[in-house]
N, C-alpha and C positions, 0 to 999 in steps of 0.2 A: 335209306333209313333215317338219315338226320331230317329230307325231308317232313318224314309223316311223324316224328317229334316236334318236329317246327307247328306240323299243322294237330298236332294233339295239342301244343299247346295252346295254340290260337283260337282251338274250339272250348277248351278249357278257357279264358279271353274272354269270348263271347257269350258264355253261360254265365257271367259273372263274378269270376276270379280275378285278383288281383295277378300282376306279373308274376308276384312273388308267391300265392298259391298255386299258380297256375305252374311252373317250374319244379314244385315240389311235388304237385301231386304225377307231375310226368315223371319225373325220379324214380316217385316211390311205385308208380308202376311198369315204368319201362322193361323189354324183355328182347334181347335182341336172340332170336332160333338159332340152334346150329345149322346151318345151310348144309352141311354132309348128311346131317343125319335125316332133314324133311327132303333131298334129293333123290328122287325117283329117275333112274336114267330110262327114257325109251329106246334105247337100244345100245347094244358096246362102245361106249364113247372111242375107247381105246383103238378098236379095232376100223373107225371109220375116219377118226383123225390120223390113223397110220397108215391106212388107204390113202387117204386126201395127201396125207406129205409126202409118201412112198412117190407120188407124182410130180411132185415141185412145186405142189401149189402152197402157198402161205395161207394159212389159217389167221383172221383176225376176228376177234371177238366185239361188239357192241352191244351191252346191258346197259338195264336199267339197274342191277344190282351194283352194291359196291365192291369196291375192289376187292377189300379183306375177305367178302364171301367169296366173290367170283373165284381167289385165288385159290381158297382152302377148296372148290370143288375141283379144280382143276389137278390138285395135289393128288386128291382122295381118287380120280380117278385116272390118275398115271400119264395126265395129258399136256402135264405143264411146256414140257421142252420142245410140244408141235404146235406152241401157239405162238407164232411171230409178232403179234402185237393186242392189244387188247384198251378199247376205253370203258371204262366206268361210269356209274351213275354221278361217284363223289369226287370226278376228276377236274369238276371247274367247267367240264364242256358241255354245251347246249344239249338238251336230253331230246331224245325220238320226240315227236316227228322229223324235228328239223335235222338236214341232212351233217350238221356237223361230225358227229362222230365215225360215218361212213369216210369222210372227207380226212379227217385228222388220220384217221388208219390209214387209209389210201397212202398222204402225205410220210407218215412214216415208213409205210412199207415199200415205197417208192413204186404204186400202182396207179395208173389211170380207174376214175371211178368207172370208164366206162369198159374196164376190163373184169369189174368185180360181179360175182354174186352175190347178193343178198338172198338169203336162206330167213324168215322169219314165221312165227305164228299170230304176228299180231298185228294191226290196221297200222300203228304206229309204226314196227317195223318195214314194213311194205312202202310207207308213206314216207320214211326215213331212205331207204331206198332209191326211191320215183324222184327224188329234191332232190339227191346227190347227184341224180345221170349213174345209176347203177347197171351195166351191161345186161345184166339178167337179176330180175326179181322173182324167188319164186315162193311161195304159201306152205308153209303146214299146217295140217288141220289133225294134227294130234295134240296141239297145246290149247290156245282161249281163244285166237280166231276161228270164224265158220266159213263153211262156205259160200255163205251168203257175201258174207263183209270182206272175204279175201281177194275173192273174182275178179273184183274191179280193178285191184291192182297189181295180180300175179303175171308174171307171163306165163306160169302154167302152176298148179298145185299139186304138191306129195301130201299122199294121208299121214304119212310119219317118214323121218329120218329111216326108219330101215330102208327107204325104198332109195334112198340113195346110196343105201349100202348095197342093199340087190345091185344097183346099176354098176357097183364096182366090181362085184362080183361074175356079173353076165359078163362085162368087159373082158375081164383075167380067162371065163371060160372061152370068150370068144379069142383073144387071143390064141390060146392055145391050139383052138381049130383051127383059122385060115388069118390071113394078113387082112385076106379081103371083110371078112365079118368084124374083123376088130374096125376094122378103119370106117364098117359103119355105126361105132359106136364111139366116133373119136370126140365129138362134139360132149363125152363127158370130161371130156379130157382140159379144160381150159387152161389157159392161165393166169389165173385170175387166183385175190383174195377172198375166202368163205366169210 
């Protein structure tokens, strides 16, 4: 957010405004959304990051939003205490593409990057990824990327987040059936940060 003030006022700058109109008139319009309430989830957050933890695996987050939202959605939807780390847009660190933020989580969460997944919808995310040495990249194409733009850089693409809930799901049923049917589904099983 501070960025695209930064850059309202610099366009306000460029059309002719002084610093000093140009400041006021971002002021007097600025509007920051409630990020709870324009949050459309595509699937039970709840239910998929309590799968993914139920496992061991650490959940880390990398936005481009800031913190203060990132956190309030995280609240709103019951998921705060399954996310082992998380960077932000307004943390001071290098923003997607560059691989920094995959790298600073890794480092805090004491992961090799090449143990991690990256889970993204978007060229930047994938791209953010591909720079770190991320173990597996993979696409969704239920957010802004297509599959046009995703291909090149996924090792494989989900239409949405549920389908990695399916996968935990088939898992738990295969389980229950045989040793042997789980175990060929173990490779969802990583260990690795989301």
């Amino acid at each position: 957010m501070w960025r695209l003030r930064e850059l309202l006022a610099e366009t306000a700058r460029s059309l002719g405004c002084s610093n000093a109109e140009a400041e006021s008139l971002v002021e007097q319009a600025w509007f920051v959304p409630d990020p709870v309430t324009l949050a459309k989830p595509l699937t039970d957050i709840r239910a998929l990051f309590g799968n993914i933890h139920q496992r061991g695996i650490q959940i880390g987050i990398a936005t481009t939003d800031d913190r203060g939202a990132t956190q309030a959605m995280l609240q709103a939807f019951g998921v705060t205490e399954l996310v082992a780390s998380m960077v932000c847009a307004d943390d001071g660190i290098p923003a997607k593409p560059a691989p920094d933020m995959v790298t600073a989580l890794c480092a805090r969460m004491k992961v090799e990057p090449s143990k991690v997944i990256v889970i993204g919808d978007t060229v930047a995310d994938l791209q953010m990824a591909r720079s770190a040495g991320a173990g597996l990249v993979i696409g969704v194409l239920s957010g802004v990327g297509s599959l046009a733009n995703l291909t090149p850089l996924a090792d494989f693409l989900m239409d949405t987040v549920d389908t990695l809930q399916d996968s935990f799901a088939a898992k738990k049923y295969a389980e229950a059936q045989s040793p042997d049917t789980a175990e060929s589904l173990s490779g969802l099983n990583p260990d690795p940060a989301y």
